[in-house]
BALOBA-1460 file (C-alpha; in Angstrom, 3 decimals):
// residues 277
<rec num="1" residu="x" x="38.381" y="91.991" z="-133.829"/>
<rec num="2" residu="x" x="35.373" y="93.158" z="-131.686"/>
<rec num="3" residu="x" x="35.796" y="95.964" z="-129.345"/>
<rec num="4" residu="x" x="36.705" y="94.933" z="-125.690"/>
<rec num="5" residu="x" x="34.521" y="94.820" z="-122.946"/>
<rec num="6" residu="x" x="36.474" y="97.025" z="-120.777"/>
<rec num="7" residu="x" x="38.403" y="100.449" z="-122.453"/>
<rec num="8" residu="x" x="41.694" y="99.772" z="-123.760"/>
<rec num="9" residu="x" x="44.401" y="102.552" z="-123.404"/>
<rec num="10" residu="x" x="44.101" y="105.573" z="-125.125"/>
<rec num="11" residu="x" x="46.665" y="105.859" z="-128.297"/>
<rec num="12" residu="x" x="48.912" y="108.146" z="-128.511"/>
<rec num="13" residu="x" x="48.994" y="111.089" z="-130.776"/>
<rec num="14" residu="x" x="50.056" y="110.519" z="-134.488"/>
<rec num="15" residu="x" x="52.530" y="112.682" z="-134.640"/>
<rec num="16" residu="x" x="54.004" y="111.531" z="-131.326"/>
<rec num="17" residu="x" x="57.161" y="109.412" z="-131.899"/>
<rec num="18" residu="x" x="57.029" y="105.750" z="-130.472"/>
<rec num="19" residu="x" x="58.889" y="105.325" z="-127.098"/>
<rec num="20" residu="x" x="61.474" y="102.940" z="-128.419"/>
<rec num="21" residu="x" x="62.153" y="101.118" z="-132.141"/>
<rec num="22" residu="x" x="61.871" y="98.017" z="-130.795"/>
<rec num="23" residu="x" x="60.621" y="95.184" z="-133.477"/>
<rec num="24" residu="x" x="58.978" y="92.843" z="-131.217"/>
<rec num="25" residu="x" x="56.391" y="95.135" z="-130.522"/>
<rec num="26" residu="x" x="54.938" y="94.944" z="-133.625"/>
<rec num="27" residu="x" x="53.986" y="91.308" z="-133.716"/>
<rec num="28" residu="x" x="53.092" y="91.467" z="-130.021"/>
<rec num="29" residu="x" x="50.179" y="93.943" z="-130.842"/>
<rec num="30" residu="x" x="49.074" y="91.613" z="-133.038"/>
<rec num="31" residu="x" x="49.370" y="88.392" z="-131.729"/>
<rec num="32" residu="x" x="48.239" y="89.976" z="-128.122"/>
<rec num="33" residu="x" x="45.029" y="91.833" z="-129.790"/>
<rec num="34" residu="x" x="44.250" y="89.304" z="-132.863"/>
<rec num="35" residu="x" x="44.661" y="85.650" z="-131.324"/>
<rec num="36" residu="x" x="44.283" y="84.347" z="-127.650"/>
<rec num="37" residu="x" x="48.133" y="83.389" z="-127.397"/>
<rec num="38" residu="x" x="49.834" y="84.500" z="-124.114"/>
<rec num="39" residu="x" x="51.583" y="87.509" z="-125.998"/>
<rec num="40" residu="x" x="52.161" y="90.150" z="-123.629"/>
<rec num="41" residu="x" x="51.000" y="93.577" z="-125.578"/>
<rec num="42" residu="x" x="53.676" y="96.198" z="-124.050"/>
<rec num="43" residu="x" x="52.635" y="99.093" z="-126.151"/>
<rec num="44" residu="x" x="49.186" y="100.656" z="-127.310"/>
<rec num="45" residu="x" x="50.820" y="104.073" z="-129.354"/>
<rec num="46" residu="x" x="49.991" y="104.047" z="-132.961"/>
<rec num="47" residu="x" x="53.947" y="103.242" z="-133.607"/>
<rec num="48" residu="x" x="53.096" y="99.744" z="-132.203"/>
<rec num="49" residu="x" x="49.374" y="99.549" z="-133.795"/>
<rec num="50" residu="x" x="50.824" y="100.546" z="-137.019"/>
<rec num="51" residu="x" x="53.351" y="97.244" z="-137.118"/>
<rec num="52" residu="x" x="50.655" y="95.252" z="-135.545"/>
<rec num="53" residu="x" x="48.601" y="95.508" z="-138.490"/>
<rec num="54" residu="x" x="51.635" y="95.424" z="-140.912"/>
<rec num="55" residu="x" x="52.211" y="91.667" z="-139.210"/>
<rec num="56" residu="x" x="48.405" y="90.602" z="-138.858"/>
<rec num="57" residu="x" x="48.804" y="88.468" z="-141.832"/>
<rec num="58" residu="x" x="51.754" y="86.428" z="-139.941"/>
<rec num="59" residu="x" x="49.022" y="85.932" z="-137.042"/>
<rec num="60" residu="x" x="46.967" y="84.973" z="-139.408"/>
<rec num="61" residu="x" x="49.664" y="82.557" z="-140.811"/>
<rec num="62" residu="x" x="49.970" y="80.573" z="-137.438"/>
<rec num="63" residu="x" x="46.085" y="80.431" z="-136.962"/>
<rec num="64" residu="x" x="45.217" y="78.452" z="-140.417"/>
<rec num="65" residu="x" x="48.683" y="76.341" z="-139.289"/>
<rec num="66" residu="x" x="46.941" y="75.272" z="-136.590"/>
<rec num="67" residu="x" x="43.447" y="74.992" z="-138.335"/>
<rec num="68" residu="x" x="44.872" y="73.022" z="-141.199"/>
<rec num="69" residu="x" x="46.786" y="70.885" z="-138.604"/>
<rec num="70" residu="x" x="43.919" y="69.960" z="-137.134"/>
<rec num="71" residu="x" x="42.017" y="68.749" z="-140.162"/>
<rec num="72" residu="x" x="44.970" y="66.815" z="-140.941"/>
<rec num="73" residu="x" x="45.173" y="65.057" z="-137.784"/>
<rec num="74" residu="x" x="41.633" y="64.166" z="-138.187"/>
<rec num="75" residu="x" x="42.522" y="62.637" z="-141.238"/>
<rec num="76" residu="x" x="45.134" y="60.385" z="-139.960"/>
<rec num="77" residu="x" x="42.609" y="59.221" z="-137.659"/>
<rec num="78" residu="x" x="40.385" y="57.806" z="-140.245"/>
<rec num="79" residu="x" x="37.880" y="61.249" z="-140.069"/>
<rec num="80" residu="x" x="35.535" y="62.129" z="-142.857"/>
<rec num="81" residu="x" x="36.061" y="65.574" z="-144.703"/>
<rec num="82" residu="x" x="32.776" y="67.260" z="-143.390"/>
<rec num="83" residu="x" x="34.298" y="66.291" z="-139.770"/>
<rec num="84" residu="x" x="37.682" y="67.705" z="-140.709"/>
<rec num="85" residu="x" x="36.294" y="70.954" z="-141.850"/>
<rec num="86" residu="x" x="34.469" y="71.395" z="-138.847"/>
<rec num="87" residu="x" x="37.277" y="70.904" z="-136.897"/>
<rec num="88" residu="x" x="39.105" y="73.157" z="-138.870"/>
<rec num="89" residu="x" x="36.550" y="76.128" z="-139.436"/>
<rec num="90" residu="x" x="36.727" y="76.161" z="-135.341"/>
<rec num="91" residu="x" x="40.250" y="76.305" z="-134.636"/>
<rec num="92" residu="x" x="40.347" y="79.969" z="-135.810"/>
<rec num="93" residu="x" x="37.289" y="80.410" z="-133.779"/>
<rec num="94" residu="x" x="39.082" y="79.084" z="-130.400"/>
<rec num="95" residu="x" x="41.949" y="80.556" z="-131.337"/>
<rec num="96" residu="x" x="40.324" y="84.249" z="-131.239"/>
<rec num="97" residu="x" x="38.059" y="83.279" z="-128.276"/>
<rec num="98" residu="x" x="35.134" y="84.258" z="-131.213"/>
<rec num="99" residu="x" x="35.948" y="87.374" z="-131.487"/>
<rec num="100" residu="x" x="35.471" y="87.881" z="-135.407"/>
<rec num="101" residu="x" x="32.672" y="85.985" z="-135.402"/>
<rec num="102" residu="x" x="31.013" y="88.366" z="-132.862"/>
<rec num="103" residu="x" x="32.300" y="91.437" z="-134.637"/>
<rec num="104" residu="x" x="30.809" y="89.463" z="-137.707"/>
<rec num="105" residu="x" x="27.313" y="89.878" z="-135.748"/>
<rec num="106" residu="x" x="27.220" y="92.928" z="-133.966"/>
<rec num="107" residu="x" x="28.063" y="94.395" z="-137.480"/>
<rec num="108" residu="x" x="25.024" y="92.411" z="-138.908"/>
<rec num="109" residu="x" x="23.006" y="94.060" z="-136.594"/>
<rec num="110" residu="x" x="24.231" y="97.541" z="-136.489"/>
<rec num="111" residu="x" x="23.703" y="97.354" z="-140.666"/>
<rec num="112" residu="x" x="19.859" y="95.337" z="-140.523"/>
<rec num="113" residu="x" x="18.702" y="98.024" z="-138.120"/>
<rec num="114" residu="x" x="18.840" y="100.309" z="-140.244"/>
<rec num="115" residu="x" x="18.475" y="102.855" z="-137.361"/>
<rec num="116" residu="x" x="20.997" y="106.127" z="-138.028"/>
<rec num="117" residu="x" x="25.053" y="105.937" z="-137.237"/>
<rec num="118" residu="x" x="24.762" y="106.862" z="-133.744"/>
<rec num="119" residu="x" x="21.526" y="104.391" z="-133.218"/>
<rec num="120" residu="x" x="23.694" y="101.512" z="-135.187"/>
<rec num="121" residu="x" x="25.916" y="102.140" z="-133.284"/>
<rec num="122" residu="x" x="24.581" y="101.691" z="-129.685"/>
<rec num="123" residu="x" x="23.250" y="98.523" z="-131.081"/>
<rec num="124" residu="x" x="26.420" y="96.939" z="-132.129"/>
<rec num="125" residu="x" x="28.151" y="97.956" z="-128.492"/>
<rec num="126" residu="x" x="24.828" y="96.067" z="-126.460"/>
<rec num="127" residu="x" x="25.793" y="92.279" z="-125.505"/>
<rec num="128" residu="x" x="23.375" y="90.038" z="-126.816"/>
<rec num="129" residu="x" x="23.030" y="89.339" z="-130.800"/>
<rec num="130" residu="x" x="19.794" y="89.954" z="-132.556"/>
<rec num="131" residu="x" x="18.280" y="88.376" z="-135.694"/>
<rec num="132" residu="x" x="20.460" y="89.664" z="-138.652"/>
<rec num="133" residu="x" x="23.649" y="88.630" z="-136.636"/>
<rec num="134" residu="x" x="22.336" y="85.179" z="-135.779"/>
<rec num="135" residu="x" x="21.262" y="84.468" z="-139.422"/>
<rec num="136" residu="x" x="24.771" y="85.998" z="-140.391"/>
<rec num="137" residu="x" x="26.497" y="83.715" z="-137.999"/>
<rec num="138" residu="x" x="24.919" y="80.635" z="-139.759"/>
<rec num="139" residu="x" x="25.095" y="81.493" z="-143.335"/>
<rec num="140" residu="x" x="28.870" y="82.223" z="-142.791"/>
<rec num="141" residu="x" x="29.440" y="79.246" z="-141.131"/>
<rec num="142" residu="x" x="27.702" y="76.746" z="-143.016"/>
<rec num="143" residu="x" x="29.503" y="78.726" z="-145.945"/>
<rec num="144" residu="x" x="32.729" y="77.696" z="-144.269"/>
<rec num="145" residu="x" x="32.024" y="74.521" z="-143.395"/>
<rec num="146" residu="x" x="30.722" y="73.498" z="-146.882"/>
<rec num="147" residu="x" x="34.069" y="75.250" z="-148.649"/>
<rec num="148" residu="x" x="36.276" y="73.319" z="-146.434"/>
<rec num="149" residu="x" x="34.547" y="69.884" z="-147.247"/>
<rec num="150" residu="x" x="34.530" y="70.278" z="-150.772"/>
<rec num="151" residu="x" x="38.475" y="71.279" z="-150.652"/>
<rec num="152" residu="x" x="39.070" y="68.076" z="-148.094"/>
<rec num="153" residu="x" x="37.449" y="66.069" z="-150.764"/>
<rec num="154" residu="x" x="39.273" y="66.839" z="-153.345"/>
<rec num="155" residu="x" x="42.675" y="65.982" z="-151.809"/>
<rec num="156" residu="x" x="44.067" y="66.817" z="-148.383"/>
<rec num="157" residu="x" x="46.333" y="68.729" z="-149.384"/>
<rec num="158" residu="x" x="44.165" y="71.363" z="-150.515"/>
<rec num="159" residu="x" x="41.954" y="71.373" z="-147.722"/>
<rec num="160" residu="x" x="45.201" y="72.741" z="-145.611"/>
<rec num="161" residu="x" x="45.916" y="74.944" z="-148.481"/>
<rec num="162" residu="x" x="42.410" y="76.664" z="-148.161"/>
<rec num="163" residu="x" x="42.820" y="76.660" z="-144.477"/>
<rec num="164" residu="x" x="45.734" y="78.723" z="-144.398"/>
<rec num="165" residu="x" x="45.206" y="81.113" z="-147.453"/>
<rec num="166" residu="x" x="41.795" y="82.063" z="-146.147"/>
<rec num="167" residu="x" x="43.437" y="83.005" z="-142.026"/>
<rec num="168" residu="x" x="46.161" y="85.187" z="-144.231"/>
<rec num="169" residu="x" x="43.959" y="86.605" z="-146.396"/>
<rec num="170" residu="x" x="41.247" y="87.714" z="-143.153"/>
<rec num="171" residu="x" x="44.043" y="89.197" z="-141.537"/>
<rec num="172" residu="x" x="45.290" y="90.803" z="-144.151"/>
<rec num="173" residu="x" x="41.876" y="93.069" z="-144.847"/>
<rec num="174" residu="x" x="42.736" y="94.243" z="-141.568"/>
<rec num="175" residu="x" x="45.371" y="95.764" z="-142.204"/>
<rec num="176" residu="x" x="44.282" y="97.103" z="-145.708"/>
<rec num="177" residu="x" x="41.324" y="98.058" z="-143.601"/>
<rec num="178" residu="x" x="43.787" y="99.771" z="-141.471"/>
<rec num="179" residu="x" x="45.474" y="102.435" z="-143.924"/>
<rec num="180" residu="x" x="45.400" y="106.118" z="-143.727"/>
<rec num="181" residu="x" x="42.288" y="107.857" z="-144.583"/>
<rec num="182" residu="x" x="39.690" y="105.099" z="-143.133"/>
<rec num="183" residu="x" x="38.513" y="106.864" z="-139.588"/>
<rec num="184" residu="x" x="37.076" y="105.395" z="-136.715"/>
<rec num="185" residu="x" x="33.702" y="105.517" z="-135.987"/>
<rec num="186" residu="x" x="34.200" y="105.621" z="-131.759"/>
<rec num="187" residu="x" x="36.882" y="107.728" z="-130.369"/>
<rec num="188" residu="x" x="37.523" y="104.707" z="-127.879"/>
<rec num="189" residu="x" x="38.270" y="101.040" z="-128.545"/>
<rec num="190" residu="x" x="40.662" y="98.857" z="-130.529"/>
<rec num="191" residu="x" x="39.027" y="100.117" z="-133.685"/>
<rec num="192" residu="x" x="39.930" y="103.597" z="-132.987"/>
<rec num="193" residu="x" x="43.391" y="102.236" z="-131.662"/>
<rec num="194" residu="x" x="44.134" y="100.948" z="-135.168"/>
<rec num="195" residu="x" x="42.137" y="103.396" z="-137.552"/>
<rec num="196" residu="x" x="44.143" y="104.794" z="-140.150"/>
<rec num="197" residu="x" x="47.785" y="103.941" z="-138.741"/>
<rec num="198" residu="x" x="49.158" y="102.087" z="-141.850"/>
<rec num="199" residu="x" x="50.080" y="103.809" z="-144.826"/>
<rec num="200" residu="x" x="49.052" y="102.958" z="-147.969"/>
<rec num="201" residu="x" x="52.042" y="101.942" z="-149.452"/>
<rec num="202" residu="x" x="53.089" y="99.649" z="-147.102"/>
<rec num="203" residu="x" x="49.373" y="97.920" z="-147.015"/>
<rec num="204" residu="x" x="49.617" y="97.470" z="-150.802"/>
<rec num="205" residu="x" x="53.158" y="96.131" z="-150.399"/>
<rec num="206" residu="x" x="51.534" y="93.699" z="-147.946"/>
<rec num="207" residu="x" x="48.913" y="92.622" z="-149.926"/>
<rec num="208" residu="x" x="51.223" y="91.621" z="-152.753"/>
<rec num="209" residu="x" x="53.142" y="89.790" z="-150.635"/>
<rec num="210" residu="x" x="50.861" y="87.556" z="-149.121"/>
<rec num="211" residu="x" x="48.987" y="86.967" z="-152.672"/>
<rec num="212" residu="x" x="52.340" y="85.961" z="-154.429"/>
<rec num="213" residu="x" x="53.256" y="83.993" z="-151.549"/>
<rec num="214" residu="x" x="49.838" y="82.130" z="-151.255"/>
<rec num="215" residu="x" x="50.465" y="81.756" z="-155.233"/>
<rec num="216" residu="x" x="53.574" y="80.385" z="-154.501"/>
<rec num="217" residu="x" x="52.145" y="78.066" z="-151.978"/>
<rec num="218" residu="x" x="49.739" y="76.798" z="-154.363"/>
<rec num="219" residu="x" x="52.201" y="76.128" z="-156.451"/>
<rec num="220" residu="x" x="53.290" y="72.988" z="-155.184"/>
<rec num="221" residu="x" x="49.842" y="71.166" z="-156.027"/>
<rec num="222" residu="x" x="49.666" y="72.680" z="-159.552"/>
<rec num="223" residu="x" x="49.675" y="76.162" z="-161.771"/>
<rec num="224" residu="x" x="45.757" y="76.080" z="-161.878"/>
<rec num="225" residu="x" x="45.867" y="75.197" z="-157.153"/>
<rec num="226" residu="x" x="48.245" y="78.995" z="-157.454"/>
<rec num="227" residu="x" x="46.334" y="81.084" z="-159.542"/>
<rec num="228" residu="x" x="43.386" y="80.264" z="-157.545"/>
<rec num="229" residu="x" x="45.352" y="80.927" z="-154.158"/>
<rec num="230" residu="x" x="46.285" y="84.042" z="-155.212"/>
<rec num="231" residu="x" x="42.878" y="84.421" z="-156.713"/>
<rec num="232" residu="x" x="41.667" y="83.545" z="-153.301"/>
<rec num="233" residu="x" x="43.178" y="86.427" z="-151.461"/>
<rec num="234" residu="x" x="42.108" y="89.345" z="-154.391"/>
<rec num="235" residu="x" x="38.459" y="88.323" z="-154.234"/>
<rec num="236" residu="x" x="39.091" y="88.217" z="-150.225"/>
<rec num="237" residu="x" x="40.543" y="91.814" z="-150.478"/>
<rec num="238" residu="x" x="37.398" y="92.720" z="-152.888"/>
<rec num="239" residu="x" x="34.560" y="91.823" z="-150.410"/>
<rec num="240" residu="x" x="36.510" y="93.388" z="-147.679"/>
<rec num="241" residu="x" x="36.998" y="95.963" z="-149.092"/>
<rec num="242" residu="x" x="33.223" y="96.696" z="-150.263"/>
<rec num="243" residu="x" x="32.055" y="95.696" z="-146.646"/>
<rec num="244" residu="x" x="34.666" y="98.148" z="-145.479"/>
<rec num="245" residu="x" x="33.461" y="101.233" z="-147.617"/>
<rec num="246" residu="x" x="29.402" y="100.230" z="-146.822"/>
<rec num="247" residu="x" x="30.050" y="100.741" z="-142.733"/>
<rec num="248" residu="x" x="32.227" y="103.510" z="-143.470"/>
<rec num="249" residu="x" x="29.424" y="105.112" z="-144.811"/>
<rec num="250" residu="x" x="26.824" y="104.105" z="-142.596"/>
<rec num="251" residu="x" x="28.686" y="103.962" z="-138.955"/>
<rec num="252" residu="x" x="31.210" y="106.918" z="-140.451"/>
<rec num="253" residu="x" x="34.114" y="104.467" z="-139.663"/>
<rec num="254" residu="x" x="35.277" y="101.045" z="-138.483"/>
<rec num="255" residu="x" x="35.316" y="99.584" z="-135.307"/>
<rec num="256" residu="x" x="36.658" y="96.862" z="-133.867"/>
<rec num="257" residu="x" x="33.583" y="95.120" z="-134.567"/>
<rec num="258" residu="x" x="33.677" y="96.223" z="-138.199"/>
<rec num="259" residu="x" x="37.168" y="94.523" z="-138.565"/>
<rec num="260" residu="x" x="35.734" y="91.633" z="-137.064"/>
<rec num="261" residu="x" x="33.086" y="91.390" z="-140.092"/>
<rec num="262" residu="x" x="35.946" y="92.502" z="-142.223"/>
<rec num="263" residu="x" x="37.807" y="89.371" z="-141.338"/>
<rec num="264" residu="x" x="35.261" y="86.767" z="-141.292"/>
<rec num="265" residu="x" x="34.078" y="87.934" z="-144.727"/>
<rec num="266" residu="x" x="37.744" y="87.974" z="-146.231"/>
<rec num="267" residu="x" x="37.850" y="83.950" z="-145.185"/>
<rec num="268" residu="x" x="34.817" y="82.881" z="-145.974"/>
<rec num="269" residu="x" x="35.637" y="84.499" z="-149.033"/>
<rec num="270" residu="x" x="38.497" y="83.370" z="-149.600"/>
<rec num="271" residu="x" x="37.660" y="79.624" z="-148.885"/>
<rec num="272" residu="x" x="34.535" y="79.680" z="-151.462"/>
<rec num="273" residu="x" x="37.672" y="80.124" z="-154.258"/>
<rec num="274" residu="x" x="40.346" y="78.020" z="-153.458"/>
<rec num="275" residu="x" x="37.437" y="75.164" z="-153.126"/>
<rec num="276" residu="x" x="36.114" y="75.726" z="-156.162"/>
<rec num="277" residu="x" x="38.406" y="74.219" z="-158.013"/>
């Protein structure tokens, strides 16, 4: 989730009440800020932030849908698994016109400068991508690619499975990325829009939802496929989470292109255990 060219509003307050209890907004923030879907984002207070991060995993959800859909048709067609995980490590990449993967590189860069917060900083908000991202971008990548190939191999089946553990499981270290007590690092942007609006509780309640349901999804090709779904999305959590607590310390907070990073590493991630099996 990279920071937008242009300024997005400014959020509200957090102690100011949301305009109106409405549920839909919610998933609107999140579809309309974390895929490319023609979602209509009404409201940019914290109210709505907050339950667009409590429903990023459902965006998630519809994004490895249509990733694992599209390996699948590629296997009707006759389609090898190394083309079918291509195909399928890009859909999310459409889907989010890239986004994560450039908040993947700009974070690359802003940590291999090695230049002070503020420096880091600048470097990660400039438009082109230097060395550390590029070589980030490819590592990750191939790392996808590879995953998704070895889970195609082994049956179909599994190779959606990975597909849409590993989109839950990104989208879900953003909102565990987006609990109370993790600041932004720019007073502007969707990183500071969504910095510390979800309470803990209800990020931990999160997380053990999606993990027992991608257990329970697992389930259906075997005990050993669910523990390593659920598997899957802890170890996803884990390298989030230590990605999350290294820029904290060196940008002194996240930003849009920090949950970016956060994402792509929770799938790749993610992908590396459910093929391993």
């Amino acid at each position: 989730m990279s920071d937008p060219s242009s300024p997005s509003p400014a959020p509200s307050s957090p102690a100011s009440p949301p305009r109106d209890s409405s549920w839909t907004h919610g998933p609107r923030f999140a579809f309309g800020t974390l895929t490319v879907l023609p979602v209509r984002v009404h409201r940019w207070d914290r109210g709505a932030a907050r339950g667009g991060m409590l429903c990023a995993p459902v965006a998630g959800l519809v994004v490895g849908v249509a990733a694992a859909g599209a390996g699948l048709l590629l296997h009707l067609l006759g389609a090898a698994p190394l083309l079918a995980a291509v195909a399928t490590a890009a859909v999310p990449a459409v889907l989010t016109r890239g986004l994560h993967l450039d908040g993947l590189a700009d974070t690359a860069d802003g940590l291999g400068s090695g230049k002070p917060a503020a420096d880091a900083l600048r470097i990660m908000k400039q438009s082109d991508i230097g060395p550390f991202g590029v070589i980030t971008l490819l590592f990750v990548l191939l790392a996808q690619v590879a995953a998704l190939t070895q889970a195609y191999a082994g049956s179909w089946a599994c190779g959606a499975l990975a597909a849409v553990v590993s989109a839950a499981a990104a989208r879900l270290a953003l909102t565990l990325a987006a609990r109370t007590g993790v600041p932004a690092a720019r007073p502007e942007g969707l990183g500071a829009a969504v910095a510390g609006v979800v309470p803990v509780p209800a990020a931990l309640a999160v997380a053990l939802a999606v993990t027992l349901a991608a257990g329970a999804a697992g389930a259906a090709l075997g005990t050993g496929t669910a523990w390593r779904a659920a598997a899957a999305v802890l170890a996803a959590l884990g390298a989030a989470e230590l990605l999350l607590r290294h820029c904290t310390r060196r940008f002194g907070g996240v930003t849009g292109d920090v949950f970016g990073g956060l994402a792509e590493t929770a799938a790749t991630c993610a992908l590396l255990v459910v093929s391993l099996g």
